[in-house]
PDB file as gemmi writes it, atoms N, CA and C in Angstrom:
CRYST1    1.000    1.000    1.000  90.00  90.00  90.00 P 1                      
ATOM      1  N   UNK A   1      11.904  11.736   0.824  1.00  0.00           N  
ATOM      2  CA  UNK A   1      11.196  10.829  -0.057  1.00  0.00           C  
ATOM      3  C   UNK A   1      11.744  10.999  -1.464  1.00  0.00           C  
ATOM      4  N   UNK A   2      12.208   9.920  -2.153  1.00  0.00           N  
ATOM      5  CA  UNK A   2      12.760  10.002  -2.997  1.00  0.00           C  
ATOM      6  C   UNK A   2      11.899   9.989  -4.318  1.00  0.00           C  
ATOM      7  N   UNK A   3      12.171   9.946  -5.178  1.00  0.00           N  
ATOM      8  CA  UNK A   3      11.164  10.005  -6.723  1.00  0.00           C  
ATOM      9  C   UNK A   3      10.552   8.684  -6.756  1.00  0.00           C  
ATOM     10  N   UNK A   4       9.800   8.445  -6.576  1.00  0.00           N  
ATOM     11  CA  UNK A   4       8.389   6.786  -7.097  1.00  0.00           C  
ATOM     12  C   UNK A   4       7.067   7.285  -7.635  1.00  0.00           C  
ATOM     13  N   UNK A   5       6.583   5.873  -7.873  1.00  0.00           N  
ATOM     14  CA  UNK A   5       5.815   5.409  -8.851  1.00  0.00           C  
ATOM     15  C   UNK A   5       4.210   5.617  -7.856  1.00  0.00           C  
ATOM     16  N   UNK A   6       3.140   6.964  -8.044  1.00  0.00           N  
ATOM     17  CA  UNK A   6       2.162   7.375  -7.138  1.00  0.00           C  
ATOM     18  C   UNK A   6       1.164   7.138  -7.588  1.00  0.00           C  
ATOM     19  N   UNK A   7       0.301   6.099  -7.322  1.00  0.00           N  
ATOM     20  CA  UNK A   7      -0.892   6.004  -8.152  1.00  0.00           C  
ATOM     21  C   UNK A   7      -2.335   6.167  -7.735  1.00  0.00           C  
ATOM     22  N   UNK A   8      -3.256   6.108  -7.574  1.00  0.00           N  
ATOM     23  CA  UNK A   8      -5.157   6.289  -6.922  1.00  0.00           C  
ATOM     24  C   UNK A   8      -5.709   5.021  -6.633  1.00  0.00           C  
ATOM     25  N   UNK A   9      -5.664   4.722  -5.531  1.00  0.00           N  
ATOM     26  CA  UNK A   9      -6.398   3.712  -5.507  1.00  0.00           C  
ATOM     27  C   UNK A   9      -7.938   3.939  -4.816  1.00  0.00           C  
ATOM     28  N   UNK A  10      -8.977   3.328  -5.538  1.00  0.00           N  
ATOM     29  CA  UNK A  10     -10.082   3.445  -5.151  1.00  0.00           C  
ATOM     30  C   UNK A  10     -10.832   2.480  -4.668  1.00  0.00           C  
ATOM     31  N   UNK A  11     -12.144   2.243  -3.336  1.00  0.00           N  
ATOM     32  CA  UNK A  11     -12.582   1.341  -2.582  1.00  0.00           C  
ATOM     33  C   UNK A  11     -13.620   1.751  -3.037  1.00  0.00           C  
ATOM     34  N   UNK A  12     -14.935   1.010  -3.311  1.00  0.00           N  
ATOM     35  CA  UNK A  12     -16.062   1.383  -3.253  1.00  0.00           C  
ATOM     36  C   UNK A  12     -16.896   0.196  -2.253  1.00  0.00           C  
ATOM     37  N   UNK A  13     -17.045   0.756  -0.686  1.00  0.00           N  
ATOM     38  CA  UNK A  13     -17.603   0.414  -0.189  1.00  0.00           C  
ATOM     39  C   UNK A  13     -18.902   0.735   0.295  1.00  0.00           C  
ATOM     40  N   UNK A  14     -19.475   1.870  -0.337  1.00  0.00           N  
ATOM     41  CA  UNK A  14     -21.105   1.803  -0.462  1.00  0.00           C  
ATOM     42  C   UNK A  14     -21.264   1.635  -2.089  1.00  0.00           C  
ATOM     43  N   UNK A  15     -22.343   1.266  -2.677  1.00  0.00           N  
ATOM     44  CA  UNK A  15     -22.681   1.675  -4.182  1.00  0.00           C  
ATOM     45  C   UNK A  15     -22.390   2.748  -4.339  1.00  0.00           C  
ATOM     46  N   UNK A  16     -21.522   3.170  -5.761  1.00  0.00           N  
ATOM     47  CA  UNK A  16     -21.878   4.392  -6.332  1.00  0.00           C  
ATOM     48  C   UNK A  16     -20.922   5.088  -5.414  1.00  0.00           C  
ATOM     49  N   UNK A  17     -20.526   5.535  -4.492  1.00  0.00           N  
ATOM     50  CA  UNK A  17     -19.749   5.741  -3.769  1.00  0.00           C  
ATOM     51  C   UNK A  17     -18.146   5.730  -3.504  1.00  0.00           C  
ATOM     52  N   UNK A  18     -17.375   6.242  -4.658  1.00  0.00           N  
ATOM     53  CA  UNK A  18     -16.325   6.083  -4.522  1.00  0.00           C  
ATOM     54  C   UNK A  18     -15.058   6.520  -3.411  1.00  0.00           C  
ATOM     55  N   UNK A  19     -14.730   6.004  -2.528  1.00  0.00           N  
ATOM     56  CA  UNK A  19     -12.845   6.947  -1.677  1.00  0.00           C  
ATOM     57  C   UNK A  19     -11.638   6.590  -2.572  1.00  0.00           C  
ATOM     58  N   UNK A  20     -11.005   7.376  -2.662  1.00  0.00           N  
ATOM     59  CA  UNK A  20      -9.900   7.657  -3.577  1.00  0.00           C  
ATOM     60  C   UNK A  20      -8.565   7.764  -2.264  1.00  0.00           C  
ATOM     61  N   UNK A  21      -7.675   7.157  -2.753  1.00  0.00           N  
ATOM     62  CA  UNK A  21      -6.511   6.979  -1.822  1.00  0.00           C  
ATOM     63  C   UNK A  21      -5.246   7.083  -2.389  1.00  0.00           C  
ATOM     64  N   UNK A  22      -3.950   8.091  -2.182  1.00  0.00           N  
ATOM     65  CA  UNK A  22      -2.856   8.000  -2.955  1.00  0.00           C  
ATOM     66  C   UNK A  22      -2.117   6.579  -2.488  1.00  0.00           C  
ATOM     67  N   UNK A  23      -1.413   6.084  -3.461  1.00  0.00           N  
ATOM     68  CA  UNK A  23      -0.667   4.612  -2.884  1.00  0.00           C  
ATOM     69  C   UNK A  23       0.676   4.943  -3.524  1.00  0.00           C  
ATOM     70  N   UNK A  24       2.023   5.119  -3.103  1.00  0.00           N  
ATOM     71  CA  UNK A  24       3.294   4.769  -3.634  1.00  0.00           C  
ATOM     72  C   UNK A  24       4.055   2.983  -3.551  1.00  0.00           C  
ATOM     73  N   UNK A  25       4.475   2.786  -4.785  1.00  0.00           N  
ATOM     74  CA  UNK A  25       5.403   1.546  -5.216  1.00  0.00           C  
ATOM     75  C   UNK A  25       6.658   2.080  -4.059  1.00  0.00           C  
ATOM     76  N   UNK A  26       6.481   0.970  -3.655  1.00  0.00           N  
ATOM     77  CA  UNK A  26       7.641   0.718  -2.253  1.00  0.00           C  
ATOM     78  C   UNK A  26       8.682  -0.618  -2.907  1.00  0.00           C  
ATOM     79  N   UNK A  27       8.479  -1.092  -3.758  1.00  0.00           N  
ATOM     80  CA  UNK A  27       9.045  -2.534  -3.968  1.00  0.00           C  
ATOM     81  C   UNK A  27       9.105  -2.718  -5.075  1.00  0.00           C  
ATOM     82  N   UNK A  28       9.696  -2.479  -6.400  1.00  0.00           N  
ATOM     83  CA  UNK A  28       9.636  -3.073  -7.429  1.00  0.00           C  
ATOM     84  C   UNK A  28       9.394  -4.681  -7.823  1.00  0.00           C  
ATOM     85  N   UNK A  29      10.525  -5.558  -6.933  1.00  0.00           N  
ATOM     86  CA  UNK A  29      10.046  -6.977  -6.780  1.00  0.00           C  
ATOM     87  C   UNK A  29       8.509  -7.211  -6.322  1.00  0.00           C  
ATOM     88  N   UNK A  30       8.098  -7.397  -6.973  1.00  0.00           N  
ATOM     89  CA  UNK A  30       6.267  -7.913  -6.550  1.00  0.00           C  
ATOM     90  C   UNK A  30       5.297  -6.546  -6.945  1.00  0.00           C  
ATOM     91  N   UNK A  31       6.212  -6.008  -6.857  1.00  0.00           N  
ATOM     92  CA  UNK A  31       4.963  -4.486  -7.345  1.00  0.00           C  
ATOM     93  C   UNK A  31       4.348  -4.122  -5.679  1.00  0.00           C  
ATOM     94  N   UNK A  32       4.640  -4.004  -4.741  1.00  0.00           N  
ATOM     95  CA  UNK A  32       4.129  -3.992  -3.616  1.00  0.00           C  
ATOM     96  C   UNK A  32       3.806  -2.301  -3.376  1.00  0.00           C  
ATOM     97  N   UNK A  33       2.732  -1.504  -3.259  1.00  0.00           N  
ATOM     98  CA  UNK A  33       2.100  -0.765  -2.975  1.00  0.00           C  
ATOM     99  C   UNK A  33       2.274  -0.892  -1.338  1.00  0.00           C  
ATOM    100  N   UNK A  34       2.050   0.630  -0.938  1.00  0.00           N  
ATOM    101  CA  UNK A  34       1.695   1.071   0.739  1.00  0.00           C  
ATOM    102  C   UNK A  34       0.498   2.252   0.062  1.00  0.00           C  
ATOM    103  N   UNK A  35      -0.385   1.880   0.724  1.00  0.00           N  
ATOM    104  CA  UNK A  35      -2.085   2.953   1.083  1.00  0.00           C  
ATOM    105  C   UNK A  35      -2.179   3.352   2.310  1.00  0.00           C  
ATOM    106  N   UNK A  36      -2.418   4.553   2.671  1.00  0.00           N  
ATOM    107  CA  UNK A  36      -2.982   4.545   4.165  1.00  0.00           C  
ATOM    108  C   UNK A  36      -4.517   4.880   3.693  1.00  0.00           C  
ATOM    109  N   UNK A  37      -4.921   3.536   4.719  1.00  0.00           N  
ATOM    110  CA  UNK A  37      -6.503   4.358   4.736  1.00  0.00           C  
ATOM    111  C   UNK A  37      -7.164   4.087   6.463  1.00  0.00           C  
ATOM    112  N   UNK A  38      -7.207   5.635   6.564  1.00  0.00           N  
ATOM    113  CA  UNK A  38      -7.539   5.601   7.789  1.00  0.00           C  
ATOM    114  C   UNK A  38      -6.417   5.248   8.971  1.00  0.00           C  
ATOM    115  N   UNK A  39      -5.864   5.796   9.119  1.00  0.00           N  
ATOM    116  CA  UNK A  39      -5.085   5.290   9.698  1.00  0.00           C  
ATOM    117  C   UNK A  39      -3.969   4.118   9.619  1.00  0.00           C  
ATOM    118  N   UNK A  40      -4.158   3.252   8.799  1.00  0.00           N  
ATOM    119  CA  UNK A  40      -3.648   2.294   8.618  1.00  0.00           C  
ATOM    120  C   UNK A  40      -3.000   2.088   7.252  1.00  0.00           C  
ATOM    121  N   UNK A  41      -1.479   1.592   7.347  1.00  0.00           N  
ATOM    122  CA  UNK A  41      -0.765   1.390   5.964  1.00  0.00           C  
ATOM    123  C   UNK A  41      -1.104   0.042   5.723  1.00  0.00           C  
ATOM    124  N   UNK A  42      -1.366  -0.241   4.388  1.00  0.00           N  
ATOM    125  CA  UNK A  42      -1.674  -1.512   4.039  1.00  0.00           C  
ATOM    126  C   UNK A  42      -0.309  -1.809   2.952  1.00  0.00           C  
ATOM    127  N   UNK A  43       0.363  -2.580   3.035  1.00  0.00           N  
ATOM    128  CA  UNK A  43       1.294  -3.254   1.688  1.00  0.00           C  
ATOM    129  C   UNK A  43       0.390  -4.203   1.139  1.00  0.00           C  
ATOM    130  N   UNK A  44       0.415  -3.701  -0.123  1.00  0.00           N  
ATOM    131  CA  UNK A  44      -0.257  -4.700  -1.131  1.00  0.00           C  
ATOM    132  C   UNK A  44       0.424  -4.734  -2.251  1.00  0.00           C  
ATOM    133  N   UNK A  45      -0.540  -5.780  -3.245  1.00  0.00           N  
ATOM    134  CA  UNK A  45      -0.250  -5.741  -4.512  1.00  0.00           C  
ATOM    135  C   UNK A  45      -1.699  -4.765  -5.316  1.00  0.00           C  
ATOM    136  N   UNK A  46      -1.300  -4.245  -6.352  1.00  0.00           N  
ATOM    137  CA  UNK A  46      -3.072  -3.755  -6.629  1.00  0.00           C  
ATOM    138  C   UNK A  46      -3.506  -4.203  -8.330  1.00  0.00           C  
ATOM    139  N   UNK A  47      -4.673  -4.000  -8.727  1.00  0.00           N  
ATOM    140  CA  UNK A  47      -4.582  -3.762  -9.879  1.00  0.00           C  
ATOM    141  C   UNK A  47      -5.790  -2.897 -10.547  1.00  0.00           C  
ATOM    142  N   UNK A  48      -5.597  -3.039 -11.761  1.00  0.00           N  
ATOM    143  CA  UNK A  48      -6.260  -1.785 -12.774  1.00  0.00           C  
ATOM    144  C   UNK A  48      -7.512  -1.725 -12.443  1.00  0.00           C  
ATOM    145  N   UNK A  49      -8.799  -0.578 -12.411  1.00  0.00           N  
ATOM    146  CA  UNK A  49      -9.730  -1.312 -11.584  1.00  0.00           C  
ATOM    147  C   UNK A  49     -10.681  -1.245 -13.142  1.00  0.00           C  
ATOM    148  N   UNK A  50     -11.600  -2.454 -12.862  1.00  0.00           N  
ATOM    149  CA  UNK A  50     -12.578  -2.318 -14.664  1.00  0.00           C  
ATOM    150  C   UNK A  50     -13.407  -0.908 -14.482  1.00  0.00           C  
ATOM    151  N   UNK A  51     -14.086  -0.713 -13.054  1.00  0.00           N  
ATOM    152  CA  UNK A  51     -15.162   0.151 -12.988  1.00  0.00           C  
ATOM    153  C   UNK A  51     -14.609   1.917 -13.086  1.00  0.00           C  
ATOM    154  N   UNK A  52     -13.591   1.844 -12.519  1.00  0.00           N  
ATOM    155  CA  UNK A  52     -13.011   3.151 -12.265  1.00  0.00           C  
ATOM    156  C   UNK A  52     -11.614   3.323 -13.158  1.00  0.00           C  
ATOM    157  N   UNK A  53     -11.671   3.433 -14.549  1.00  0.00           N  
ATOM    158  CA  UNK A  53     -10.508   3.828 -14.869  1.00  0.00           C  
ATOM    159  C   UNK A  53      -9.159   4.478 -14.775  1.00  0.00           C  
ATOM    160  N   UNK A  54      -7.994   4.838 -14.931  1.00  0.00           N  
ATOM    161  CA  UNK A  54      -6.978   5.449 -14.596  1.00  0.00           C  
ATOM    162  C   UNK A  54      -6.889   5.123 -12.979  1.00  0.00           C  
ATOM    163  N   UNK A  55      -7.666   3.861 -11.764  1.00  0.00           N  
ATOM    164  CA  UNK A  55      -7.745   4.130 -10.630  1.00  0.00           C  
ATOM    165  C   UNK A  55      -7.401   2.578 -10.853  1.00  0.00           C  
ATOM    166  N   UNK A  56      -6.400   2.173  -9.384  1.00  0.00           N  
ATOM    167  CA  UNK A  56      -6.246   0.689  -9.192  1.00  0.00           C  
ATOM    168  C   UNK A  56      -7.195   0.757  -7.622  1.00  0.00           C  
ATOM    169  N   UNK A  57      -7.575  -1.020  -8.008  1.00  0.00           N  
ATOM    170  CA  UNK A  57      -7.896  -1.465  -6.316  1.00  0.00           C  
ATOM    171  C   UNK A  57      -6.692  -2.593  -5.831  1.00  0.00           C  
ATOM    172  N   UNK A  58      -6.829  -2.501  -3.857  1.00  0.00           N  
ATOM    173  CA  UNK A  58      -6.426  -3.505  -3.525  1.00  0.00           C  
ATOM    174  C   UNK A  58      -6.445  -4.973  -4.348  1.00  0.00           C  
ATOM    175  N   UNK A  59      -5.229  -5.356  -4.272  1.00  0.00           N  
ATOM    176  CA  UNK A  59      -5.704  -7.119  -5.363  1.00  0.00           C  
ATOM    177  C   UNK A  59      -5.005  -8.329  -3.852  1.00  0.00           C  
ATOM    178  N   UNK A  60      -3.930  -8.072  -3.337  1.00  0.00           N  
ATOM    179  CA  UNK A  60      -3.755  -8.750  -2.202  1.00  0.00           C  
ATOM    180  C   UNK A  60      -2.982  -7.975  -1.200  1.00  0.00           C  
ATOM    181  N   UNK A  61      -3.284  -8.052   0.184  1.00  0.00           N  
ATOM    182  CA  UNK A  61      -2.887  -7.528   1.247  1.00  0.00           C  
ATOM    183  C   UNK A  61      -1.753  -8.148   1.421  1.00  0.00           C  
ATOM    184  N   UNK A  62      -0.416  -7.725   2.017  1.00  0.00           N  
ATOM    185  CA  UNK A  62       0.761  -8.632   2.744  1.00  0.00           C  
ATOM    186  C   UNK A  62       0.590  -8.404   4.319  1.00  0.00           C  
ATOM    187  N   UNK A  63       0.470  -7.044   4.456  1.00  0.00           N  
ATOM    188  CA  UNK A  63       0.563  -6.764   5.698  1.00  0.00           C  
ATOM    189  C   UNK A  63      -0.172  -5.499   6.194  1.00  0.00           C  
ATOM    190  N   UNK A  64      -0.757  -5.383   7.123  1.00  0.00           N  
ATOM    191  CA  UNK A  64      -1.644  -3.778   7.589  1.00  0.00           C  
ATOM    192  C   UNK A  64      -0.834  -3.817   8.870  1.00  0.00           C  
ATOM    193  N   UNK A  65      -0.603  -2.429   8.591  1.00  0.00           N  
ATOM    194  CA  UNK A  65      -0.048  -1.858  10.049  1.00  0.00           C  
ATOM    195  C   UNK A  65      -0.054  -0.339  10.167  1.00  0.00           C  
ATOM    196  N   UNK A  66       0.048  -0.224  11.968  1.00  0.00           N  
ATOM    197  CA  UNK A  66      -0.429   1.085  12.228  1.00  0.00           C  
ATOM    198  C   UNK A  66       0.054   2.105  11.993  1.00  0.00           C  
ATOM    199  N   UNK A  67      -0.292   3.329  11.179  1.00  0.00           N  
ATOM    200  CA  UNK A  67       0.785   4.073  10.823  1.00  0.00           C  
ATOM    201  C   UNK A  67       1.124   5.184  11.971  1.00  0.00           C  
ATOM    202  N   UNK A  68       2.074   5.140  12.214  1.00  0.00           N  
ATOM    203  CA  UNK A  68       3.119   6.626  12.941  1.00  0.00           C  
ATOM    204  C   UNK A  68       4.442   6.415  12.230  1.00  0.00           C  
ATOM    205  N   UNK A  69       4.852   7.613  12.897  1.00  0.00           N  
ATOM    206  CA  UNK A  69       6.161   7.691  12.593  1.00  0.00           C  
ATOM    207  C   UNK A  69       7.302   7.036  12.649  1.00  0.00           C  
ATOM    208  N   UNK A  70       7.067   5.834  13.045  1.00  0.00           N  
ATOM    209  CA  UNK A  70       8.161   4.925  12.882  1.00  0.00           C  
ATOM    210  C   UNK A  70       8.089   3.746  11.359  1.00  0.00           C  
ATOM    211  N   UNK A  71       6.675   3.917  11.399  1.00  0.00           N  
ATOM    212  CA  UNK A  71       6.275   2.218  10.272  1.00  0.00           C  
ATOM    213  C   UNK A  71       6.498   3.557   9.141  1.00  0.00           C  
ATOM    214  N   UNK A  72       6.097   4.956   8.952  1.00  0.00           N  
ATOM    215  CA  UNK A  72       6.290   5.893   8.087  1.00  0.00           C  
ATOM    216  C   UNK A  72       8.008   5.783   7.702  1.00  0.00           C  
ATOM    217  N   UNK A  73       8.713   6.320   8.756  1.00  0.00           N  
ATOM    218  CA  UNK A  73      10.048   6.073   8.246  1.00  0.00           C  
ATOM    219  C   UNK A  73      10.805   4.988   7.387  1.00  0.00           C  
ATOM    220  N   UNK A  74      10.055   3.553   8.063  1.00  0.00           N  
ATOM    221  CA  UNK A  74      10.853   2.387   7.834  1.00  0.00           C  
ATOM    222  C   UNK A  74      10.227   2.365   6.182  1.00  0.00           C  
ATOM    223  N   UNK A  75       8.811   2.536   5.965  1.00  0.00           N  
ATOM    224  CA  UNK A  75       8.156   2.202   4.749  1.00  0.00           C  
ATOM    225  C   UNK A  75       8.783   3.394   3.769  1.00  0.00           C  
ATOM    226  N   UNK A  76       9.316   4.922   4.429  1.00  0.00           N  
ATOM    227  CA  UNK A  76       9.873   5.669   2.864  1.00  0.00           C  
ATOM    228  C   UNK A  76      11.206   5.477   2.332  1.00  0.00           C  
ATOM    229  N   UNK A  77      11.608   4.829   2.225  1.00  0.00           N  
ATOM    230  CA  UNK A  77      12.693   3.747   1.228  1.00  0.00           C  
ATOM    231  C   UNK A  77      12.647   3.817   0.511  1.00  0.00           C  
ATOM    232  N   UNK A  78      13.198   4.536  -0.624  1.00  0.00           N  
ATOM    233  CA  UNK A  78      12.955   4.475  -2.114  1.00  0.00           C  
ATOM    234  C   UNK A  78      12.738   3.123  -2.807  1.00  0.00           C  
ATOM    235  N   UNK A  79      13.382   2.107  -2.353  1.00  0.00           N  
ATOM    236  CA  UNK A  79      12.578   0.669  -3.112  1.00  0.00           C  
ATOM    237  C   UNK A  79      13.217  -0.014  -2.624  1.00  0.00           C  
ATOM    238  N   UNK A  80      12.311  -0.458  -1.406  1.00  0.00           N  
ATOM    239  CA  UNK A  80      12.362  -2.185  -0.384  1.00  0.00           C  
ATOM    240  C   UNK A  80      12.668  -2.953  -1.315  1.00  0.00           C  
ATOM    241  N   UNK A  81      13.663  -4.100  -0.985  1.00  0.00           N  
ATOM    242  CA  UNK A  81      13.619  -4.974  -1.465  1.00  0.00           C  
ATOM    243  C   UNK A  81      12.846  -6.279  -0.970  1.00  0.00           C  
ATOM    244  N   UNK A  82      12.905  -7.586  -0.772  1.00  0.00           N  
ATOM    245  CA  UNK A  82      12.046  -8.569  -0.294  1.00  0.00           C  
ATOM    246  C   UNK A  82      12.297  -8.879   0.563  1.00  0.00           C  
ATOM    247  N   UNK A  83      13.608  -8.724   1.392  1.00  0.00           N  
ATOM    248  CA  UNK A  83      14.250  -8.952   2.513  1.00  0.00           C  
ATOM    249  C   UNK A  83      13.645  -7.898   3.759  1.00  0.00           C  
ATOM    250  N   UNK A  84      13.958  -6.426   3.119  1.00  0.00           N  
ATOM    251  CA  UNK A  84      13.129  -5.326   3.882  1.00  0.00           C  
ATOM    252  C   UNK A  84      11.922  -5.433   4.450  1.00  0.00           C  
ATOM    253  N   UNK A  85      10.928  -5.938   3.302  1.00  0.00           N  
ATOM    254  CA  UNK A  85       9.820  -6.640   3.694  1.00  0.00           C  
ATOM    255  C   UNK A  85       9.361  -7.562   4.351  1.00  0.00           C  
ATOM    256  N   UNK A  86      10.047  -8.590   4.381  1.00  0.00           N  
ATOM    257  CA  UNK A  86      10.006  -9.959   5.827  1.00  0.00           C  
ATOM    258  C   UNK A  86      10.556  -8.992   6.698  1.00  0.00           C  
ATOM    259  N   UNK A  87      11.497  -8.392   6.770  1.00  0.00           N  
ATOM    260  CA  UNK A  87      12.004  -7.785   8.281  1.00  0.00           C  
ATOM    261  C   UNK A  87      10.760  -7.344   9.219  1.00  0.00           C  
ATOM    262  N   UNK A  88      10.138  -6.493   8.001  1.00  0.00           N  
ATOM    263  CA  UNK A  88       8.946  -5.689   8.538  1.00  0.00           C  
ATOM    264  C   UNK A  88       7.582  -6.528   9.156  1.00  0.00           C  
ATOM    265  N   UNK A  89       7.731  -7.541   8.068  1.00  0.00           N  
ATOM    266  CA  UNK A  89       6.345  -8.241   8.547  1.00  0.00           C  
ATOM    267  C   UNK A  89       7.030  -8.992  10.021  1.00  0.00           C  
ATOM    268  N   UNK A  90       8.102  -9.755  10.244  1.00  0.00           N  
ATOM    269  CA  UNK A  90       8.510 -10.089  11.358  1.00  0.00           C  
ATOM    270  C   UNK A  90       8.581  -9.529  12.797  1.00  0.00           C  
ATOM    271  N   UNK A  91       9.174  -7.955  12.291  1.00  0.00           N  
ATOM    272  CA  UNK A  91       9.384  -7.253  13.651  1.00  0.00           C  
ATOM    273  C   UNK A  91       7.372  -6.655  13.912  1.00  0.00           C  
ATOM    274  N   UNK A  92       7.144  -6.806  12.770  1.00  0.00           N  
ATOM    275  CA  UNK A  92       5.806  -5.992  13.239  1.00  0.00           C  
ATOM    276  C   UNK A  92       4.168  -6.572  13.487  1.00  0.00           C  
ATOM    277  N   UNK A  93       4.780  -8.423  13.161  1.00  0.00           N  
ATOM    278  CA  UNK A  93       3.354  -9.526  13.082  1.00  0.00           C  
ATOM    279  C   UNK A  93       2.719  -9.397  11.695  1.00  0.00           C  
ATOM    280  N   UNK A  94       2.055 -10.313  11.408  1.00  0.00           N  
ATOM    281  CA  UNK A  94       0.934 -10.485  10.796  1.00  0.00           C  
ATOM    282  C   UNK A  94      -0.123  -9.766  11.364  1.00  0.00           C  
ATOM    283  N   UNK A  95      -0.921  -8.900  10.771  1.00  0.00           N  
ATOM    284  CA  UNK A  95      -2.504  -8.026  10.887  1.00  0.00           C  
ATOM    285  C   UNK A  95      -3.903  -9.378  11.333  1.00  0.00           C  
ATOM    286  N   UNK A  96      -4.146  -8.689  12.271  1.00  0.00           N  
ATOM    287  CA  UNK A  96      -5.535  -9.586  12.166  1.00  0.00           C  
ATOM    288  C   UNK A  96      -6.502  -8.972  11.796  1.00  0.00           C  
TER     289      UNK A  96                                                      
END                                                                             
């Protein structure tokens, strides 16, 4: 894993209740974030959050997929470009 950009992203899905999640910049083009939560890598975009300072939230999903060791490998790339990214969403579907 090469040197990137690691930031907190936080969900608050009960009140008051914060989960905290590390997310690395995979993509400079688009700003595209990978989170695992729970099992699952999400590529997104995120942003600053008002409630939780120094912490971003999800802002749009591209793609969720299951993490092992293969979507792990393909996603630690020091910086996908946009092409990398359709590959991925292609070979791997759209999330329902």
């Amino acid at each position: 894993m090469g040197n990137r950009k690691i930031v907190s992203v936080v969900l608050e899905v009960e009140k008051d209740q914060p989960e905290y999640y590390r997310s690395h910049l995979i993509s400079d083009m688009g700003s595209y974030y990978c989170t695992e939560i729970d099992g699952v890598l999400f590529i997104a975009t995120l942003i600053p959050s008002n409630k939780f300072p120094g912490h971003y939230e999800l802002l749009n999903e591209l793609i969720s997929l299951k993490s092992n060791k293969e979507t792990r490998s393909i996603l630690d790339k020091p910086d996908m470009d946009l092409g990398s990214i359709l590959m991925l969403i292609e070979r791997f579907g759209w999330s329902q």
